[in-house]
N, C-alpha and C positions, 0 to 999 in steps of 0.2 A: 509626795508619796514615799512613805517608807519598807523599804524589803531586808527583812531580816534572814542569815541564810546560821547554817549550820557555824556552830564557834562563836555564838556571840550569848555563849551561856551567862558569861563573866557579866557583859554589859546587862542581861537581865536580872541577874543579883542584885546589881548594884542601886543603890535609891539617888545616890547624890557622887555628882562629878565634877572634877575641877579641869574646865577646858582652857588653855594658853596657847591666844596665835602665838607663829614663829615668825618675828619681824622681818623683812628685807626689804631695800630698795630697789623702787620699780618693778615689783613682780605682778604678773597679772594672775595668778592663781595663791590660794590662800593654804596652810597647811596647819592642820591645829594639834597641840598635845592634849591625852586626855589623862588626865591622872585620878588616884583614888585618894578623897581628902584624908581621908584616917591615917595611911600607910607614908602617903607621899610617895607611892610608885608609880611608872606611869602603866598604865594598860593598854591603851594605843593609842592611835597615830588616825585621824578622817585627812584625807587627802580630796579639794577639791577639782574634777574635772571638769573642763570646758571643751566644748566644739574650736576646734583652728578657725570658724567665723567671728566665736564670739569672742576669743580673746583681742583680736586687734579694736573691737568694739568698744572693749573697757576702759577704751584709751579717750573716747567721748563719751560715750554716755553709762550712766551711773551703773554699777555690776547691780545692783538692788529689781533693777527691772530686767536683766538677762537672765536666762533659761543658764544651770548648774547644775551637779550631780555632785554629791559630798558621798566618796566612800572611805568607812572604816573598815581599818585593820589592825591587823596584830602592832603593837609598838616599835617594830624596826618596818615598817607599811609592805611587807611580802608577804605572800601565803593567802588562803581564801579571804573573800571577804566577810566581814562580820554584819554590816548595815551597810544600805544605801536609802541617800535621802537624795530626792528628786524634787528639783520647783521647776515650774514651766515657764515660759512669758507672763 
């Protein structure tokens, strides 16, 4: 499910984006940059959240099959949201 709210005018301009996780070890939650290929700036930041059940989960079984909630925002990740993207079980 996708919910688009107010401020993510940029993101419907745009046709094509270049998304880079941010590497670390042992983290159980994923954080991605989103840039504009033309520019090479970035435009923001999807930050994903999880439930405090399902993070210790990820530690056995695979995050592919747990329920997530990826939201973006502005490029430093404060201020409204722009998109949420929801998967269920």
């Amino acid at each position: 499910m996708i919910t688009q709210t107010r401020g993510s005018a940029v993101l419907q301009t745009q046709k094509t984006f270049l998304v880079k996780e941010r590497v670390g070890v042992l983290k159980l939650t994923d954080t991605f940059d989103i840039f504009d290929p033309q520019t090479g700036g970035q435009i923001a930041l999807a930050i994903e959240q999880i439930s405090t059940v399902a993070k210790p989960a990820r530690i056995f079984i695979n995050k592919r099959f747990l329920p997530t909630t990826l939201v973006v925002r502005h490029q430093n990740g404060v201020g409204d949201v722009w998109m949420s993207l929801r998967r269920g079980v």
